[in-house]
ZALUM-866936 format. One record per residue: residue in three letters; x, y, z of N, C-alpha, C, O in turn; residue number from 1. Coordinates in steps of 0.05 Angstrom, whole numbers. Layout:
BEGIN
DOBA    r     n.u     n.v     n.w    ca.u    ca.v    ca.w     c.u     c.v     c.w     o.u     o.v     o.w    k
DOBA  ALA       X       Y       Z       X       Y       Z       X       Y       Z       X       Y       Z  NUM
...
# end
This chain:
BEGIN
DOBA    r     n.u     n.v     n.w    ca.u    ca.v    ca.w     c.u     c.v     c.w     o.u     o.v     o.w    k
DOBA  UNK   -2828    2949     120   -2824    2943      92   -2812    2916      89   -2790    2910      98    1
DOBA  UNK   -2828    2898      76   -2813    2872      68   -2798    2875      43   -2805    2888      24    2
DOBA  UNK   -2769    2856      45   -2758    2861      20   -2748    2835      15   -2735    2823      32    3
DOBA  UNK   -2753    2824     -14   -2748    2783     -10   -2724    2796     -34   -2725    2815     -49    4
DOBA  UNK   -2705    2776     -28   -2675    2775     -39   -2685    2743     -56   -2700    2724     -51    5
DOBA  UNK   -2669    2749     -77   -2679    2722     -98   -2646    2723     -98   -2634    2744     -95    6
DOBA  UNK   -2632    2696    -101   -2607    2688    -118   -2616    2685    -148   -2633    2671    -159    7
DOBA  UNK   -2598    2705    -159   -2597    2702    -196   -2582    2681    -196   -2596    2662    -206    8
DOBA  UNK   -2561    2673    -190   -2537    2644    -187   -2513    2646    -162   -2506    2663    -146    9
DOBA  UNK   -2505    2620    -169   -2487    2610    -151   -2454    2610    -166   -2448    2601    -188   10
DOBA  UNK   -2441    2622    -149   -2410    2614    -173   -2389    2603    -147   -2374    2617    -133   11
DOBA  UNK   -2395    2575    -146   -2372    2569    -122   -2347    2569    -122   -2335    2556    -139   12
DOBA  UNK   -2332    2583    -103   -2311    2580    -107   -2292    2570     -87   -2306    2559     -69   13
DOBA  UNK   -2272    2569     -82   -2258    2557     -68   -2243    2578     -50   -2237    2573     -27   14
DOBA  UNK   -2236    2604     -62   -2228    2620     -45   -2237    2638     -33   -2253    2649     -48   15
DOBA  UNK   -2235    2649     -11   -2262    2663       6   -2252    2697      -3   -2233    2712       3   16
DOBA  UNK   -2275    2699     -21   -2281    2733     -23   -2281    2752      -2   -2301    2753      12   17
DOBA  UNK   -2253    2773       4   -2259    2788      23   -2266    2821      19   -2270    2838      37   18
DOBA  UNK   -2265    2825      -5   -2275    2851     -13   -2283    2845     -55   -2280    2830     -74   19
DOBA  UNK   -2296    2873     -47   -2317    2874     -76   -2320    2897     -84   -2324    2914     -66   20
DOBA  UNK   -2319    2906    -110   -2316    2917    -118   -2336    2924    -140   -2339    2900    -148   21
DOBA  UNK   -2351    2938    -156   -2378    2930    -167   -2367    2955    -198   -2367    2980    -196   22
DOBA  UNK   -2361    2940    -222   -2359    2968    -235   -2382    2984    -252   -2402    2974    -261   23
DOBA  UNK   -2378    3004    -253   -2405    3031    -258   -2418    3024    -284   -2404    3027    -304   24
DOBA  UNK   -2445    3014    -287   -2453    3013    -314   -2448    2988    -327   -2443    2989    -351   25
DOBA  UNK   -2449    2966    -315   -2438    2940    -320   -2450    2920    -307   -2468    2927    -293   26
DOBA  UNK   -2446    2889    -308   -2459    2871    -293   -2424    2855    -286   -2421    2831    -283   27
DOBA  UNK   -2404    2875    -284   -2376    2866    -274   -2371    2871    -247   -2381    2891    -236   28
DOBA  UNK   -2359    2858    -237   -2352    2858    -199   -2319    2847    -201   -2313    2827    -214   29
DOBA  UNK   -2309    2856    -190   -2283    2846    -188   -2278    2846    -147   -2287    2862    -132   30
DOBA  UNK   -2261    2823    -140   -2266    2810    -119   -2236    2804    -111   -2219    2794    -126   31
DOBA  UNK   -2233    2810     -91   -2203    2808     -77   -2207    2777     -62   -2227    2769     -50   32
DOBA  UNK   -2181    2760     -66   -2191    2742     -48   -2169    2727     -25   -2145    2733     -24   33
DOBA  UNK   -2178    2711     -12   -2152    2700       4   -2125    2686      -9   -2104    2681       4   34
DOBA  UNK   -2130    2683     -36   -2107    2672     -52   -2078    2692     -60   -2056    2687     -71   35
DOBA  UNK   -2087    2714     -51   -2073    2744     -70   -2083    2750     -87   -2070    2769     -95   36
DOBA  UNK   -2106    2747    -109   -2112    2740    -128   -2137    2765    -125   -2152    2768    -106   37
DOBA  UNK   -2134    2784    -154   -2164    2792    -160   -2172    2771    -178   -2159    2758    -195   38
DOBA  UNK   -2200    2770    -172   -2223    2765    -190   -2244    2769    -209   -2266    2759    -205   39
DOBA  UNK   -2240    2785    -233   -2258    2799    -252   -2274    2788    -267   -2266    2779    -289   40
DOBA  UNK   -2295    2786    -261   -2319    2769    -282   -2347    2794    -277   -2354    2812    -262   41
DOBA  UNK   -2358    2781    -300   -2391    2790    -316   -2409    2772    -294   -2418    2750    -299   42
DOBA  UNK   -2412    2785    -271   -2431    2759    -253   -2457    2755    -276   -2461    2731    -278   43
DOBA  UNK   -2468    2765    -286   -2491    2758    -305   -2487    2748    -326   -2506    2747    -342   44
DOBA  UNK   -2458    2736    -336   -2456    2738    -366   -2471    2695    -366   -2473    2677    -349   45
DOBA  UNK   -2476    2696    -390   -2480    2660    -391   -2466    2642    -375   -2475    2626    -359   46
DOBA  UNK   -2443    2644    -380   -2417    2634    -369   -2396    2642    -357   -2374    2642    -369   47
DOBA  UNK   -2399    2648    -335   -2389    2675    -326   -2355    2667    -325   -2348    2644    -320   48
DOBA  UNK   -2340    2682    -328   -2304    2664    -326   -2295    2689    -301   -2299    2713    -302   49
DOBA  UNK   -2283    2673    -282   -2256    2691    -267   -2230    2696    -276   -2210    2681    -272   50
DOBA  UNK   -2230    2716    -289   -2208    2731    -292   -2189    2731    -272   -2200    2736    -251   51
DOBA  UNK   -2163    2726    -268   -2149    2715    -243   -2132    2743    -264   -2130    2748    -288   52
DOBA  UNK   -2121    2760    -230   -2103    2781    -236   -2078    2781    -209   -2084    2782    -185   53
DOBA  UNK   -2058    2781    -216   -2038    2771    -194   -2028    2796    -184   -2031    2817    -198   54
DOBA  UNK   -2018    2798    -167   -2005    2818    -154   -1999    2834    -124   -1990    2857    -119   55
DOBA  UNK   -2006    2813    -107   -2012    2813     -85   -1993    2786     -74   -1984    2768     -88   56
DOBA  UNK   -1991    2791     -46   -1988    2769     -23   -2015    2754     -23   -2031    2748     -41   57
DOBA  UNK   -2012    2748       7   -2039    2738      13   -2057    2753      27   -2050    2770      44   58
DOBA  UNK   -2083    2748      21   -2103    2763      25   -2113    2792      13   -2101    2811      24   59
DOBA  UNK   -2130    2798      -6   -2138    2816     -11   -2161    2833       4   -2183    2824       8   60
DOBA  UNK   -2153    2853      10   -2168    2868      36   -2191    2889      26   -2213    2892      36   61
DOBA  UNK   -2178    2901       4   -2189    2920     -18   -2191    2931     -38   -2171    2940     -48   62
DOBA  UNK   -2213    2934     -47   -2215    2934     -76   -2235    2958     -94   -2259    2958     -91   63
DOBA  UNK   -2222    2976    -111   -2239    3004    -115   -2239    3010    -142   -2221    3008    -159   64
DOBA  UNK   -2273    3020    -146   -2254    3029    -175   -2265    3062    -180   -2287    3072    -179   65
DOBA  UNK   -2237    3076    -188   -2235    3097    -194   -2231    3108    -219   -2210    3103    -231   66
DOBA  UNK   -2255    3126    -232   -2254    3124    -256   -2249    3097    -272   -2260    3075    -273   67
DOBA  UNK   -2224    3109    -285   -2217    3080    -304   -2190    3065    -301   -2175    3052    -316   68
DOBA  UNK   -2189    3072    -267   -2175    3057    -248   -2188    3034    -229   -2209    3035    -215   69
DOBA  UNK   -2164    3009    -236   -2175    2995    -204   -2154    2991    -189   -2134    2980    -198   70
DOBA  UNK   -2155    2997    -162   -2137    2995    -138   -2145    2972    -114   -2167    2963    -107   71
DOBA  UNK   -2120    2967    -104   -2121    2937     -96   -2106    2938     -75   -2093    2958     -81   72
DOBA  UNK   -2096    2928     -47   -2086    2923     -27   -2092    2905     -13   -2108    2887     -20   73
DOBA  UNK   -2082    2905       5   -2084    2874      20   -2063    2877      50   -2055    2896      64   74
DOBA  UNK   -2057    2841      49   -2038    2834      75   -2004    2850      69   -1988    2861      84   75
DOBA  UNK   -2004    2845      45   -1975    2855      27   -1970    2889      42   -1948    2896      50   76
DOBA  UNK   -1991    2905      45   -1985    2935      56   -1983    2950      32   -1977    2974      34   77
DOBA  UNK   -1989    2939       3   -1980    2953     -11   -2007    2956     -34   -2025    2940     -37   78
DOBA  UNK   -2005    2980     -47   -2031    2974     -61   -2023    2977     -96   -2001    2983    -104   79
DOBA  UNK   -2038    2975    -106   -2030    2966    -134   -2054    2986    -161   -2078    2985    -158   80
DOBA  UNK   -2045    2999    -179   -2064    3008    -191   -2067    2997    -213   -2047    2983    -219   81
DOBA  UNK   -2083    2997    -227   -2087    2978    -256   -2116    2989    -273   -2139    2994    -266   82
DOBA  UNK   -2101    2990    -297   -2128    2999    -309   -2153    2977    -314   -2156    2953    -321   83
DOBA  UNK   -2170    2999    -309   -2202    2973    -302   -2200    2964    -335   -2205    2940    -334   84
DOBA  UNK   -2196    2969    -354   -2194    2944    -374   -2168    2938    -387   -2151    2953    -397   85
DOBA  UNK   -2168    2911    -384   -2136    2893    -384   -2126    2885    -354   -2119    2862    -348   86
DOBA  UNK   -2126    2901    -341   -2122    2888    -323   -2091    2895    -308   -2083    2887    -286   87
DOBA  UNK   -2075    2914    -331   -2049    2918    -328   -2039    2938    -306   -2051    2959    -304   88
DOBA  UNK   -2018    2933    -289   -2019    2941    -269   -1998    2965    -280   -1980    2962    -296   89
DOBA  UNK   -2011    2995    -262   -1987    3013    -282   -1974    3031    -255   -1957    3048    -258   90
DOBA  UNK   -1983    3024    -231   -1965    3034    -218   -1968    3017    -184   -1988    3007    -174   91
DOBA  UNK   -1951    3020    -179   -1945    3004    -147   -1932    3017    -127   -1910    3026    -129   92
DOBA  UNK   -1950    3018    -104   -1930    3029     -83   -1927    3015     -54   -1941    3019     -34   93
DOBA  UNK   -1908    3002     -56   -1898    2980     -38   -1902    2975     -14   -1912    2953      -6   94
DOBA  UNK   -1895    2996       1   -1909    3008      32   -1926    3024      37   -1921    3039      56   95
DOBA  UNK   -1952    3027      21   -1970    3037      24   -1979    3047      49   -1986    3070      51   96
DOBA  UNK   -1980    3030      69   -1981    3025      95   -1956    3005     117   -1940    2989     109   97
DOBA  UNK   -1962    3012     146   -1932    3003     158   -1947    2980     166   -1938    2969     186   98
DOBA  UNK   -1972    2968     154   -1986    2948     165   -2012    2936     147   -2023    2947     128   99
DOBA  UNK   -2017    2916     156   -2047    2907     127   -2060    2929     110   -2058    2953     117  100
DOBA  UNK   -2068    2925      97   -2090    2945      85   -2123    2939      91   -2132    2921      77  101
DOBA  UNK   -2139    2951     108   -2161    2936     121   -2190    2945     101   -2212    2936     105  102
DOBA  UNK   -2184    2962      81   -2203    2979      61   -2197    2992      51   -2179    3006      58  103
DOBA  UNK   -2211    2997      26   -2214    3027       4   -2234    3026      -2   -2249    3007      -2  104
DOBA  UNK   -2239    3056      -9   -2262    3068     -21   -2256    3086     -41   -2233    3095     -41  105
DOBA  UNK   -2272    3094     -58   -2256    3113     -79   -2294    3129     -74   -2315    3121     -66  106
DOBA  UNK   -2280    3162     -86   -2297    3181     -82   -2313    3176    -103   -2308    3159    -120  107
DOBA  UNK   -2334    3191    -102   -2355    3183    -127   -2357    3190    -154   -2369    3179    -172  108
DOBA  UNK   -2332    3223    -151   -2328    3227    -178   -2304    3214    -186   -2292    3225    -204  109
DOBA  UNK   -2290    3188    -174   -2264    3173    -177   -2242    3184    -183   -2229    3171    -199  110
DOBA  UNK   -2230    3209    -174   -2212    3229    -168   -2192    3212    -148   -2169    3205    -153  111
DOBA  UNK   -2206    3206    -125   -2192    3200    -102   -2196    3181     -90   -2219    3173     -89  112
DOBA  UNK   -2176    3166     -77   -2179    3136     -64   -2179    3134     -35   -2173    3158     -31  113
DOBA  UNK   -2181    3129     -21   -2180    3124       7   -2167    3099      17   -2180    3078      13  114
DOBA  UNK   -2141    3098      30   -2136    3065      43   -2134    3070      66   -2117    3086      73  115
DOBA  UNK   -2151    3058      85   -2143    3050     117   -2125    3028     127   -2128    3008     113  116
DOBA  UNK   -2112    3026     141   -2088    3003     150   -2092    2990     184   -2109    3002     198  117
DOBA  UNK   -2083    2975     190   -2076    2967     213   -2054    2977     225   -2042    2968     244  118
DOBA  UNK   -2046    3005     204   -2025    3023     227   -2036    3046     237   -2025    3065     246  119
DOBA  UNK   -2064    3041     234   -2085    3067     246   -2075    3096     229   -2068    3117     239  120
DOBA  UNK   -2077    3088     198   -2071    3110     181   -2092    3112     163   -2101    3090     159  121
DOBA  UNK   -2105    3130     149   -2123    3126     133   -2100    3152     109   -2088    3173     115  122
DOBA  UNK   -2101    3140      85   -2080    3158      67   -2104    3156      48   -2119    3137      44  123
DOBA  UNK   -2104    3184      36   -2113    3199       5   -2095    3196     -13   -2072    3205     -12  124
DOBA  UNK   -2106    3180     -36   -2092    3188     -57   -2101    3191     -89   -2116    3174     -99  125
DOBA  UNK   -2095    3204     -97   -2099    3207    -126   -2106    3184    -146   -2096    3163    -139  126
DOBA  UNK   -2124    3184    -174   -2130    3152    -177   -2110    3149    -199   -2115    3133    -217  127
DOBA  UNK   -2082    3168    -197   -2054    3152    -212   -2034    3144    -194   -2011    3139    -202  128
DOBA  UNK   -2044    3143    -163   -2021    3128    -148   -2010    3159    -132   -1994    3154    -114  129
DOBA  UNK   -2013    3174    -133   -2000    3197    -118   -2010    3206     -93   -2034    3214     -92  130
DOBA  UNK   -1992    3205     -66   -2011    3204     -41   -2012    3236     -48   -2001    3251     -64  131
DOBA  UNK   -2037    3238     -25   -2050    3264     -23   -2057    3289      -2   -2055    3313      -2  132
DOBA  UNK   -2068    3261      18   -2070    3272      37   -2070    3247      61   -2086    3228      61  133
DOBA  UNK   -2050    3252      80   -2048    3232     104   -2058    3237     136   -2047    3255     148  134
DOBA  UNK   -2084    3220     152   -2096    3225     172   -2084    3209     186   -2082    3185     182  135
DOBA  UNK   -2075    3224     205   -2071    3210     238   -2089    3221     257   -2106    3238     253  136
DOBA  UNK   -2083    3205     287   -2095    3212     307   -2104    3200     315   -2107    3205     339  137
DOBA  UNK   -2121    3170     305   -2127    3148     307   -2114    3137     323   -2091    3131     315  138
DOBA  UNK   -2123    3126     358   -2100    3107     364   -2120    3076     366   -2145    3072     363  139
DOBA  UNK   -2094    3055     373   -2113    3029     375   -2123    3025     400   -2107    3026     418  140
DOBA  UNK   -2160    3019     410   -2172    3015     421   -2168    2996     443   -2171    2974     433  141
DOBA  UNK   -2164    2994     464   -2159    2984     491   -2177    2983     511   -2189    3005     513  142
DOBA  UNK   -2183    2967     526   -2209    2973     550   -2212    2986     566   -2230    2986     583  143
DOBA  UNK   -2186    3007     563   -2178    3032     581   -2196    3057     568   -2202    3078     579  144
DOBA  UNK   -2202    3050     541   -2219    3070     533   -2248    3073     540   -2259    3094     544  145
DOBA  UNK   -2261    3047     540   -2290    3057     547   -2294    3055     577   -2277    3046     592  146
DOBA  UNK   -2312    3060     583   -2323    3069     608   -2330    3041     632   -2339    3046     654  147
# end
């Protein structure tokens, strides 16, 4: 199966996008980036503007949206919830993780969030900030492991 990719546009920026976020029913994407900084814009709109949303260290690692939540983490360890319009952040939890935040995912009926860390933790939580459910067992990968 051939499949040709067209660019609709270009929006250069200066800080390197490390996660994305795409919201439901919209031509909006909001974008974590190396500055601390989310990024919320209309990629289709005429003129598209970045919404600059602060609340982070450096580096944003991940970015989700649940329901009519968006959640955010990063290098900071900590992740941040904010409602997907305005932008206002309504709850924070500091040590999210004992180490980066390397991803999220939120479930599909946006109930639940998922963060993985660089402390080999993957935590559940609720999309008002309430942990849920915490996985271990994960250890970090060494050349002693494979064969």
């Amino acid at each position: 199966m051939d499949i040709n990719l067209k660019s609709a546009r270009e929006h250069g920026r200066k800080e390197i996008f490390l996660s994305l976020a795409r919201v439901p029913n919209s031509s909006r994407v909001v974008c974590g980036a190396s500055d601390g900084k989310l990024y919320d814009l209309d990629a289709l709109a005429e003129k598209p503007e970045f919404k600059e949303l602060d609340g982070h260290g450096p580096f944003v690692t991940g970015v989700a949206v649940a329901g009519e939540m968006l959640v955010s983490g990063g290098y900071d360890c900590k992740l941040n919830w904010r409602k997907l319009d305005g932008g206002e952040i309504i709850k924070t939890a500091e040590n999210a993780h004992g180490r980066w935040i390397r991803k999220l995912a939120a479930s599909p009926d946006g109930q639940r969030i998922a963060s993985v860390a660089d402390d080999m933790v993957c935590r559940v939580w609720d999309n008002q900030g309430g942990l849920v459910y915490e996985l271990r067992g994960h250890d970090v990968l060494t050349p002693n492991h494979f064969p």
